[in-house]
N, C-alpha and C positions, 0 to 999 in steps of 0.2 A: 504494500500500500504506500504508494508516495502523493504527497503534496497536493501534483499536479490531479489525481482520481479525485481526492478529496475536493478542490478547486469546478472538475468538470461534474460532481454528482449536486453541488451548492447553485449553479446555475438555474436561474429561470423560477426564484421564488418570490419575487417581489423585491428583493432588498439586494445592492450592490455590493458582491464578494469582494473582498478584501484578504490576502495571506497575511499572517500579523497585527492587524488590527486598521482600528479604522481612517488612521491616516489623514485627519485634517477633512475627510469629507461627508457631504451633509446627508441624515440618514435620509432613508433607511438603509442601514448597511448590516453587511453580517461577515466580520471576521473571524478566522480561524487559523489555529497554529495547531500544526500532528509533532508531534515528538514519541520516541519511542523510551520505556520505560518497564525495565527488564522481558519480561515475558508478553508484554502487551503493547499497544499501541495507544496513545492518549491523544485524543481532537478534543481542543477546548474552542468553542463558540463566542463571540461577543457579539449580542444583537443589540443595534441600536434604531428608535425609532421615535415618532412623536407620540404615539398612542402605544399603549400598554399592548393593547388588542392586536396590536400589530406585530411586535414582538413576539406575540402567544402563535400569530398565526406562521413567521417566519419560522421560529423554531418548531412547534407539528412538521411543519413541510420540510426540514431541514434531518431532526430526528427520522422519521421514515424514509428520506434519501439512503441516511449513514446505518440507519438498521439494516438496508439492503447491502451494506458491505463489511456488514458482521458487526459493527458497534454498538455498543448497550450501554445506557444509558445511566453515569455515575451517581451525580449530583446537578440542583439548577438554584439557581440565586435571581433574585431582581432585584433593580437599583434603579437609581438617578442620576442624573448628571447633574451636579449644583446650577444652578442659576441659568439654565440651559431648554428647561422647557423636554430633556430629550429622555427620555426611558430605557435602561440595559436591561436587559436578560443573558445571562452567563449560564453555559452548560460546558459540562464536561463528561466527555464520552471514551467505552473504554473497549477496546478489542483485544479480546486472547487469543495468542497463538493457539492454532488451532490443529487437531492433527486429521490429515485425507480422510472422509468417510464415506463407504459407498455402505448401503444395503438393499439385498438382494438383487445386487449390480447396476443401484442408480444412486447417484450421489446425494446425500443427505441435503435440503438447502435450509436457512436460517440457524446456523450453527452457529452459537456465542462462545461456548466454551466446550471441550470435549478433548477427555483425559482418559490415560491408562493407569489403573491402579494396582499392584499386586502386591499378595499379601504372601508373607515367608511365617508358617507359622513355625515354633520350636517343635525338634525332634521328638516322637513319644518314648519314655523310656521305661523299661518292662522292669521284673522284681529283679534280675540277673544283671542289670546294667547296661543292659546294650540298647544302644539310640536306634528305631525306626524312623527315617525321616516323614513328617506329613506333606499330602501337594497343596499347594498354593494352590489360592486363587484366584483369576483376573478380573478385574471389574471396570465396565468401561460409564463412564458416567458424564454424561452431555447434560448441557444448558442449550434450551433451542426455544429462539424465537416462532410461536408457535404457525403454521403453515397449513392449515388443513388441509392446499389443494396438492401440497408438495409431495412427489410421489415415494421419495426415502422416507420423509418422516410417516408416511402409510405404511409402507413397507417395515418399519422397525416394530409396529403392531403385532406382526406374526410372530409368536414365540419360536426358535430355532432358527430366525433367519439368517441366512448366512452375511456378515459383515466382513468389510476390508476396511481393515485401519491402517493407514498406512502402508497398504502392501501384503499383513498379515491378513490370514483369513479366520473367520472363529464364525462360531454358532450363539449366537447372542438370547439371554431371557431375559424379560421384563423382569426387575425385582420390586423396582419402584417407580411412581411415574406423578409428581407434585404438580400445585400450581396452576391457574385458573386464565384466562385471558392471553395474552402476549408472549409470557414470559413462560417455560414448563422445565421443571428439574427431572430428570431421567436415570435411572443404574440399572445396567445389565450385567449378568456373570455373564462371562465369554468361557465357551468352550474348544480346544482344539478339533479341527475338522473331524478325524478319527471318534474324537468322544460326540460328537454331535451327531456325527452320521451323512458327512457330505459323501 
């Protein structure tokens, strides 16, 4: 994600894009600075404008641009400019590295966040002493801006589906699946293809 995406997806919302800020000119304007911040991507907003309402309506049209390029949405502030008549709205928006997913061979879309977890538990050990190891296990657990029409996030509904993360392929189960509107929390145990039955 560079600058220039962020630049071409802020186009054509009412308010004059600005990189940086707003630079001496007269709103409605909407600046933006992306900066990268360890594992994520950070776009922070500066709407400015005469009406409040206008503000509300640049950033709606602004957030749903940057939610279609995986950002989700920090924190929002509103202000004033002293003696100015002018109205800010500040947002800051946050994209996680994310890792390739496909399921049942179509790529997942509105992916916010989506990790592999595994777990090493300790060895069992019997009365004689000797260490059995136990198997681990994977658990792949996404954040996903919700998509009814999107045919991966359909697709991750069938228990055993087959997923590629990354290259890898596993047999995924629903274990948990949160969250109401927009925004939905998800964990699957993955299973290697052999145990799964591909």
């Amino acid at each position: 994600m560079t600058a220039g995406d962020i630049y071409a997806a802020l186009q054509g919302l009412g308010a004059r894009v600005v990189r940086g800020g707003e630079q001496g000119l007269p709103p409605p304007t909407l600046g933006y600075t992306l900066a990268r911040d360890g594992d994520s991507q950070r776009c922070e907003l500066l709407i400015r404008a005469y009406l409040k309402e206008q503000c509300d309506s640049v950033f709606t049209a602004a957030r749903e641009k940057l939610l279609g390029l995986g950002f989700a949405l920090d924190h929002l502030s509103e202000g004033a400019q002293k003696d100015t008549g002018v109205f800010t709205l500040k947002a800051v928006l946050i994209k996680r590295d994310a890792l390739a997913l496909l399921a049942g061979g179509v790529p997942v879309g509105g992916v916010l966040d989506c990790r592999i977890v595994r777990s090493h538990p300790l060895p069992a050990v019997a009365l004689d002493g000797t260490a059995r190891p136990l198997p681990g296990e994977t658990r792949l657990r996404l954040t996903l801006h919700n998509l009814p029409e999107d045919a991966g996030q359909n697709n991750l509904g069938t228990q055993g589906v087959a997923v590629d993360v990354s290259g890898q392929t596993y047999r995924a189960y629903r274990l948990r699946d949160e969250g109401t509107g927009k925004k939905r929390g998800q964990e699957y145990l993955l299973l290697p293809p052999e145990e799964g039955g591909i």
